[in-house]
N, C-alpha and C positions, 0 to 999 in steps of 0.2 A: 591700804589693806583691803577695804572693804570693792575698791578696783578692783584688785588682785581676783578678790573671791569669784567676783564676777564672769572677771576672764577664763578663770578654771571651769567656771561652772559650763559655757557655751563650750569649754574645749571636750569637756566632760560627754554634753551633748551630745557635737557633733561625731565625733567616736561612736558614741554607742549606735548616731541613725546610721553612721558610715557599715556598723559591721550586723546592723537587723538585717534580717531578710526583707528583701520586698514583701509587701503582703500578700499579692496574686504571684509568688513563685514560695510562699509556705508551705503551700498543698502538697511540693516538689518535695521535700527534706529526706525522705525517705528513698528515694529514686537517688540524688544527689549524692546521699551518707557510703552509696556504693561507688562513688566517682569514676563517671562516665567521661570518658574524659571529649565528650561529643555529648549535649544532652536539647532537643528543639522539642518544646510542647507543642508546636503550633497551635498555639491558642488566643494569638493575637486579635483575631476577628477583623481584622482591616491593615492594609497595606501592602507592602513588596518585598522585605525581608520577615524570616524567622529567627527569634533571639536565642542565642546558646548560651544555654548554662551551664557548662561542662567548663571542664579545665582549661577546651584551646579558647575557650571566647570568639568560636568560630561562627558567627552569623549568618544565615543561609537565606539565598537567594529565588525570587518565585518570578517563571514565566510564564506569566497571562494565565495564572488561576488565582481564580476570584472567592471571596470568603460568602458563606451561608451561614445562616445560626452558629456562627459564633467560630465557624468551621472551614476549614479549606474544602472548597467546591472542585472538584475536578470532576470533567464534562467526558471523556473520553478525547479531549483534540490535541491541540500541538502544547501542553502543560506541563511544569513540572519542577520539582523543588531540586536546587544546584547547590549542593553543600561545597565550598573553596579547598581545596585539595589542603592539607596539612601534615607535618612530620610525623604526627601524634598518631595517626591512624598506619604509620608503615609496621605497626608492629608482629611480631613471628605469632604470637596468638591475639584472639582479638574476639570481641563479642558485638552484636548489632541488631537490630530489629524493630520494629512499630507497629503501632496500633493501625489496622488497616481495615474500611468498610467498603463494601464491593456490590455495585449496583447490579442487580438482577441485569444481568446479559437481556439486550432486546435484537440481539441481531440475527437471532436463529442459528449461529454458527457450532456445528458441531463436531468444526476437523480439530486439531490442535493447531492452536495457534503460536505467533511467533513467541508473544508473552508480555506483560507487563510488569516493567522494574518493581518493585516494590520500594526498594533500598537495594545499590551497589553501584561500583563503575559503569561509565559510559563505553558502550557497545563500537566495537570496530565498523564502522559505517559502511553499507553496500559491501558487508561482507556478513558470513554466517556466525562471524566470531563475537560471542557476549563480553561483556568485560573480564576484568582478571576474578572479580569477586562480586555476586548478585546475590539476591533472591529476589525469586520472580512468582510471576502467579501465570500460568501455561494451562494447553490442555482445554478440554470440553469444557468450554463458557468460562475458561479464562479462571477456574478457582480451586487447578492444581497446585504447590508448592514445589518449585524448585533453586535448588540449592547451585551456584554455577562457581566453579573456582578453579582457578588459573585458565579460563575460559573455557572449561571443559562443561557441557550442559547436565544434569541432573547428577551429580558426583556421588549424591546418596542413595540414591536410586528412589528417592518419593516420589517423582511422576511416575515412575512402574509400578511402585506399588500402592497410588493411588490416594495419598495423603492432600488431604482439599480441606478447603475453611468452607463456612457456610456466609453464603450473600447476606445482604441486606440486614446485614446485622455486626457490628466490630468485634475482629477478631485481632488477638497478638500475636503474631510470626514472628522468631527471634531465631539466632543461627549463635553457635559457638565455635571456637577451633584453637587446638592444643595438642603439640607434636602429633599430628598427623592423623589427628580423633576430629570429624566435624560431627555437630550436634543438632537435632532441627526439634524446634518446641513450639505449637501451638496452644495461646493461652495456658501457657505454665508447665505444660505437661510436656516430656517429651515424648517423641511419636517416630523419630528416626535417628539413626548414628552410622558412621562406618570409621575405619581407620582407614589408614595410609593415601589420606585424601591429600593431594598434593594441591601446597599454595605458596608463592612469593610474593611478598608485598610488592605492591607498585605504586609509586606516584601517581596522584590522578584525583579528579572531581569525584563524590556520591552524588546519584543523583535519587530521586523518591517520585513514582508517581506515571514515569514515561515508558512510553513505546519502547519495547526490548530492542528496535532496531529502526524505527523510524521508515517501516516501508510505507505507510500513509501518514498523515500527518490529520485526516481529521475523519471526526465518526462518520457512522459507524462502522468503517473500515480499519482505522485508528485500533491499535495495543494499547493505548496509553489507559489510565485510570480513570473509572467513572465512578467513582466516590467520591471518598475523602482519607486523611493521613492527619496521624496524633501520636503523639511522641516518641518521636525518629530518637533514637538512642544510639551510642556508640561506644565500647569499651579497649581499652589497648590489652585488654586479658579476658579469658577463658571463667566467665562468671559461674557459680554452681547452681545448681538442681533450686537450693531452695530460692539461691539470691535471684533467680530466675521467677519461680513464684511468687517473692516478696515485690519483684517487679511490675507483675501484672498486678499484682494488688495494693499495688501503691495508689496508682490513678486508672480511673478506666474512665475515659472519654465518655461525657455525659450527652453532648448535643447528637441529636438524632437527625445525620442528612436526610433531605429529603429524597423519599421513591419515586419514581414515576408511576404517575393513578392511570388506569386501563381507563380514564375520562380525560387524559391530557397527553399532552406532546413536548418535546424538548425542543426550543429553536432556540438559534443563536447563545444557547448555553441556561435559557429561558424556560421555565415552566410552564406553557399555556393550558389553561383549560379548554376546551373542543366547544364551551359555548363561548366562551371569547373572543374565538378567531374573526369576527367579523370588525373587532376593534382594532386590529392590524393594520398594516401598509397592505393595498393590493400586491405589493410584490411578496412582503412574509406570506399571506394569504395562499398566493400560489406555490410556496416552496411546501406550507404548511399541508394544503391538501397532496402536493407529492408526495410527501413524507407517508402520505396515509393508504396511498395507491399505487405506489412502486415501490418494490420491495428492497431495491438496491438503499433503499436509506432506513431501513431496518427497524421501520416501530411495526410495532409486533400489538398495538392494543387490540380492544374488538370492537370491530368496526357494529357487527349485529345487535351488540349491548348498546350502543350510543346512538343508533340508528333516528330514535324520536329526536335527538339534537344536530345529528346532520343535515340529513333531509328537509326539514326547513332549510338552512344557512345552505346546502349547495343551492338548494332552488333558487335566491336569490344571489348566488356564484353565478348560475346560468346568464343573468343580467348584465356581467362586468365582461370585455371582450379578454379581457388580461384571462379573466377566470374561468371563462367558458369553456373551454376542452376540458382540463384537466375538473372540472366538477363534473362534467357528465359519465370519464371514465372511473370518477370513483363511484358516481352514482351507478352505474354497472356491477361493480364490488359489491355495492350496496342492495344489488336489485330492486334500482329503482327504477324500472323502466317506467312504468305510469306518470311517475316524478317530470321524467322527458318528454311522455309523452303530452304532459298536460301545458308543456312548455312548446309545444309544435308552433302553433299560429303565432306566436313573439317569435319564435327562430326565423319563421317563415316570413314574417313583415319584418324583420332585418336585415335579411338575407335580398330580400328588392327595395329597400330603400336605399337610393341613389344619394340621397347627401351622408348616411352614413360611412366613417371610413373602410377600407378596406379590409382593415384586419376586422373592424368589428360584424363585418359581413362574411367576410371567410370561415371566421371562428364559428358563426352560427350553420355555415353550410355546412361545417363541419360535424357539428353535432348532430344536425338531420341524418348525415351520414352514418355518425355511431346509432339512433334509433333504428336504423335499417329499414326494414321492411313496414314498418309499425310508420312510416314517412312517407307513404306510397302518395299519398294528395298533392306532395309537394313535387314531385315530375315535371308537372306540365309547367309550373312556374320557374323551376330551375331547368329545364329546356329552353324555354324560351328566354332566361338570363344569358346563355350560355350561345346561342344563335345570337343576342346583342350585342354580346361580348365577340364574339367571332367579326362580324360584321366592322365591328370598328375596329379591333386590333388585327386583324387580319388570321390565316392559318399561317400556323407555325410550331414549329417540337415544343413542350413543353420549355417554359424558362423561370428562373426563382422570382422572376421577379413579378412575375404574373400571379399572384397570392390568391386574387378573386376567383379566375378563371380555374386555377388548379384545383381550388377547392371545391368549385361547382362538379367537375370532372369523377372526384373521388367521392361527393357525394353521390350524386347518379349511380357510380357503377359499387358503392354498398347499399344503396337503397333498391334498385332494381335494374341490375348490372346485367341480364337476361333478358333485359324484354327487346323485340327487334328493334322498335323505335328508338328509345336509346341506345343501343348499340352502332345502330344507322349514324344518328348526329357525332357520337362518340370516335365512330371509323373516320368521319372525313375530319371533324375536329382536331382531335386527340391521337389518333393509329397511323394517319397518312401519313403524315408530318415524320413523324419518328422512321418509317416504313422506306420514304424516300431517301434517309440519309443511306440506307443498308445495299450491298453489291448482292443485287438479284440472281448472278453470273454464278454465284457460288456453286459447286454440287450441293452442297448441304443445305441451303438455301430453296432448294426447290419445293420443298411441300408449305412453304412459307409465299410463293410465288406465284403456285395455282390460284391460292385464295385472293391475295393482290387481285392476279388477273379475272377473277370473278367480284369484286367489288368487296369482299367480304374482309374489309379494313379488323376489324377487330379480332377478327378468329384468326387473320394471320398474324395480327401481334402476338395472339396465346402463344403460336404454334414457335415463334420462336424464344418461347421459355425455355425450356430445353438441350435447344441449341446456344443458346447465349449461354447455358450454365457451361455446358463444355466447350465453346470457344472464347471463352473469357480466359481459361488457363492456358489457352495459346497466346491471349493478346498478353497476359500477364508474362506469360516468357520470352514476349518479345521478339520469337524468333532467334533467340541465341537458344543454343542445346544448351550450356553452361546455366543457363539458370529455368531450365524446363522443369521442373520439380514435379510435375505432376504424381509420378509413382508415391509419393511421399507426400501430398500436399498437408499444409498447414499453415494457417492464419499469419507464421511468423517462419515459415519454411525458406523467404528469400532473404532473410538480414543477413546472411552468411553464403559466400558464394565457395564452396569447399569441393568444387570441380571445376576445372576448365581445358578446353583441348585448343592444338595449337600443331599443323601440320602433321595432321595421322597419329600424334600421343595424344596421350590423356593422361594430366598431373591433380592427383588427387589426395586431397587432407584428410590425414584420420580414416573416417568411415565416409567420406565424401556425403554429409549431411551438414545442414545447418547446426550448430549449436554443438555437434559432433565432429570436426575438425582435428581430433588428436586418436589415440589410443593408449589403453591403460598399459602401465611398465609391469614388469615382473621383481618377482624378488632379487634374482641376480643382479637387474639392474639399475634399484634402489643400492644392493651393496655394492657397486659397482663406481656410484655418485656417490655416496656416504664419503666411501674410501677418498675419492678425489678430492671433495668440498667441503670434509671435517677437518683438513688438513688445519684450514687458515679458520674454519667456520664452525669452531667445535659445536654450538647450540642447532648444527645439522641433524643432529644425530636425536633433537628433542622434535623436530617438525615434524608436525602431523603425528605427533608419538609412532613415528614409526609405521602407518596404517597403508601400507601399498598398497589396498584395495582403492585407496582417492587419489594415486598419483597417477599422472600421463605425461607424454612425449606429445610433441607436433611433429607427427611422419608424413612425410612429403614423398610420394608412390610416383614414379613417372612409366605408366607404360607403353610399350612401343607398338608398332602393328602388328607383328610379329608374335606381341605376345609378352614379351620379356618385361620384366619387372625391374625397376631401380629403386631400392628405398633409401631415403637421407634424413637426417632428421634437423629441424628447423633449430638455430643455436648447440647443436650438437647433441650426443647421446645423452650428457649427464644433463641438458637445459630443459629438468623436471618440476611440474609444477601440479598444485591443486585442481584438483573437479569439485570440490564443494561451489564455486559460483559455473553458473550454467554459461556466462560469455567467457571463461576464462579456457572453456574448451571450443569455444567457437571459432575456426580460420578459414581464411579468404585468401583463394587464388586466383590470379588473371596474371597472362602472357599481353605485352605492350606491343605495338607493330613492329617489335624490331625482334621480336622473341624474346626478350629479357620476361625473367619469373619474376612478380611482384607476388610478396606472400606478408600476410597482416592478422592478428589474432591474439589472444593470451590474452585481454585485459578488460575489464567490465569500467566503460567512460572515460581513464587514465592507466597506467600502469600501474601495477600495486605490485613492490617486492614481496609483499607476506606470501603472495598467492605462488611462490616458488623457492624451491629451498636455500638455504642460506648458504651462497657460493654460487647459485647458477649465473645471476647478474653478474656477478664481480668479475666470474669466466670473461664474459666478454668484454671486459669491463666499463661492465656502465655499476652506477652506486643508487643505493637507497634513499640517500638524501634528498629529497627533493629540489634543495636548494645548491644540490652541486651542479657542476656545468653538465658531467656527463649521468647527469640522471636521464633518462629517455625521457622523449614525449611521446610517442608509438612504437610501438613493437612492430615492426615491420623491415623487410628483408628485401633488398633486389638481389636475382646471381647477378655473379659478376664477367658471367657470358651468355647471350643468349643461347636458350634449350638447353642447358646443362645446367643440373641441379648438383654438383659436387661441391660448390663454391658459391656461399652467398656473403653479401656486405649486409654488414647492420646498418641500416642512414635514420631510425628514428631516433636523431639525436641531435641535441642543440647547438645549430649553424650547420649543419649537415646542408649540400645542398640541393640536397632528392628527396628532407624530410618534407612532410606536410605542411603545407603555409601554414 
């Protein structure tokens, strides 16, 4: 018996630890008593998952963010928490939200931005489309609230009217929804609602933390989150007013991420203080002063207030060949020219030391360079470097791999780029060489040709500044009309060739521009595809909710000498698709030596059936699936006789044998 007792006693036991609470999830009880059926404190402080105390026992997954006090660290890069997609969550109403702190934007940006997930689905990749259900943080420095559902962007309309959390300090964002009521509440209170907000659950991952869309992947270019996140919550119902305030006052997240101090810098996801940078790798070292002198990498401290702790540590940058340019351009920022200046005689006795390497001599010519004028003593010895150098390597066009010689070249001519004598050695050196490659023959070439012929090497380099800006857009065209763009030019005006002529016509796409390749449909002739492509495709009639102002055709214009006009359209009248992505209106035409029309276009990297209504593929039939035979690999057309555009064959398609290798 007195066994017996025993055994009861340990069963007794172990029952009662089996159903205690843990004692770091006590805190919880309150949060819990509402049954989330989704509940992640992240407050683990170390590791790779996040534990769920919710109903599903759904544990969530973290990539590559790192914990801080106690805290998930999220830097702004490629980060972010991946909750496992589960049934629990497909429900018709449903509530969600977290604790969210938001690091003072350093990147100056003041357009609106793409946005950062807070909490919701994973975004349609390389397209404009968010997921089915978000909230996000948009808008001027990133700390507007918006609400996204059934992919539709701000549904509540809080980015218009302007509903924001404040940085650098935890805020609660929480969203509700219930027959067709969404609800948005910051820290308890609610602050926006609308009705007949339309949503269908979808299968699919939450994710917490990331880039709304992934168009960069790392700061400060990056959407993604530069805080932290604490207690991701989930409900399969429509919670109320107070259980919403009872939420935020259950736990409010104690650890205070760290700021960035206008005395430090963020590397590699790292804190540094600005007097520490000298305990670096020379490599961090040089990222660390780019960080502080190019504005593309977006710290924003002040450079004037820190001034007494730069200004030493560049001066001894000026020493390191790795570190010498980029310390003297930030010493420029800094207004230190005295700084450089007092550094002349070390530049100058590196810049002629013969056992030193080459970069570490270049680097210094280099920075006599940025001194400019303030460098003037050093002429005569980087002359006479530059006639050594000449002498042994002989004359010849500038080449990269001449690092010493170049660098003497560009010093000279910012230090005293005017004066005859350097001009003189500069002309036969550096001007001839380049002068000789060029057809003197040209007409345009002639005032470039006088000065040649009077010895005046360098002023006829100047002289063809001018002329190389405007024959450069000829050499860029190659000489075919088809791709002359000049009327239009533009950094990215040739990726799409949307004219080509071909025995007295001219077949032209769209508005025959790059990126412009199609033209927008009318209302007739959205109902006109409706009617055809809702037959088989009823969910036709949901695309693009109907918005004909973003739909277009590929019209293919063939005109003759004459004058006359042909238009056809590429896939036929109804094969209508999206302008929301800017290559999906981009098309390319070129005629082959035999006159056959090769015409290519629609699709941004692959094809994507979303970006055209549902029915236009099937027309021809090819299918959405990607994994079926006839899903395309290209969108692309031959006719199927030369010069006549009435009749073309689809061949981007797999085992075609005209499609693209």
């Amino acid at each position: 018996m007195k066994t017996m007792t025993t055994i009861l006693g340990f069963a007794v036991l172990a029952i009662t630890l089996s159903t205690a609470p843990h004692a770091a999830e006590a805190q919880y009880e309150n949060i819990l008593a509402l049954k989330p059926v989704g509940f992640w404190p992240a407050d683990e402080g170390s590791g790779t998952r996040l534990r769920d105390l919710g109903s599903m026992g759904n544990d969530a997954n973290l990539f590559n963010t790192t914990w801080a006090n106690s805290a998930l660290n999220f830097t702004g890069g490629y980060e972010f928490v991946e909750i496992p997609r589960n049934p629990a969550t497909l429900s018709d109403e449903f509530s969600l939200g977290t604790w969210v702190f938001m690091r003072r934007p350093r990147d100056g940006r003041k357009t609106k931005s793409r946005g950062t997930t807070i909490l919701g689905n994973w975004a349609r990749h390389w397209s404009k489309l968010p997921g089915p259900i978000a909230l996000r943080l948009t808008g001027e420095n990133k700390l507007t609230i918006e609400v996204v559902s059934n992919r539709k962007p701000d549904v509540l309309g809080s980015v218009a009217a302007g509903v924001r959390i404040e940085s650098e300090t935890w805020q609660h964002v929480f969203y509700t929804y219930k027959d067709g009521e969404g609800r948005l509440f910051v820290n308890g209170k609610p602050v926006c609602s609308k009705e007949d907000v339309p949503y269908t659950p979808q299968p699919g991952e939450y994710i917490a933390g990331a880039d709304s869309q992934w168009w960069t992947l790392y700061p400060p270019r990056s959407e993604a989150l530069d805080g932290s996140l604490q207690g991701i919550v989930i409900f399969d119902r429509a919670i109320g007013d107070a259980e919403v305030a009872s939420l935020v006052n259950a736990v409010k997240p104690s650890a205070q991420p760290h700021v960035i101090a206008d005395d430090e810098l963020r590397l590699h996801g790292r804190f540094i203080k600005l007097m520490n940078l000298g305990a670096l790798s020379l490599e961090d070292q040089r990222l660390a002063i780019r960080f502080m002198h190019l504005p593309r990498y977006g710290w924003t401290g002040n450079l004037e207030a820190n001034k007494d702790v730069l200004k030493p540590y560049l001066s001894q940058a000026l020493q390191q060949p790795l570190l010498r340019y980029d310390a003297a351009l930030l010493l420029e920022k800094l207004k230190g020219k005295q700084t450089l200046a007092n550094a002349k005689s070390q530049l100058l006795a590196r810049v002629a030391d013969t056992n030193a390497s080459r970069k570490d001599r270049a680097t210094a010519a280099l920075v006599l360079g940025r001194i400019g004028a303030g460098a003037r003593n050093a002429v005569a010895t980087l002359t006479t470097l530059l006639r050594e150098n000449v002498a042994t390597g002989g004359v010849h066009v500038p080449r990269v791999e001449d690092l010493f010689r170049n660098a003497v070249v560009t010093a000279l001519l910012a230090i005293d780029g005017s004066n005859a004598e350097v001009r003189k050695l500069l002309g036969n050196a550096y001007a001839k060489p380049i002068l000789d490659t060029m057809d003197m023959a040209q007409p345009y070439m002639e005032p470039v040709k006088k000065l040649v012929d009077q010895g005046l090497f360098m002023d006829a380099l100047d002289a063809c500044k001018p002329i190389i800006k405007e024959q450069k857009l000829y050499f860029r065209s190659q000489n075919d009309p088809d791709r002359d763009q000049r009327d239009h030019w533009a950094g990215n005006s040739r990726a799409y060739t949307a004219v080509a002529t071909y025995k007295g016509c001219t077949y032209t796409m769209g508005n025959g521009k790059a990126f412009d390749g199609c033209s927008p449909i009318a209302q007739a002739d959205y109902d006109r595809a409706l009617s055809v492509h809702s037959k088989d495709h009823p969910d036709a009639a949901e695309w693009l909710d109907g918005n004909v102002a973003g739909m277009f055709r590929a019209d293919l214009k063939k005109t003759v000498p004459d004058g006359t006009v042909q238009t056809v359209y590429i896939g036929g009248e109804n094969f209508i698709f999206s302008g929301r992505d800017a290559k999906t209106k981009a098309w390319s035409i070129t005629l082959d030596k035999h006159g056959y029309i090769h015409v290519m276009g629609g699709q941004h990297n692959y094809p994507r059936n979303s970006e055209f209504m549902p029915g236009a593929w099937e027309s021809l039939g090819l299918s959405g699936d990607r994994k079926a035979p006839n899903h395309p690999t290209t969108l692309y057309w031959i006719s199927k006789r030369p010069e006549d555009v009435t009749e073309f064959e689809f061949v981007g398609r797999k085992g075609h044998p005209q499609d693209l290798p």
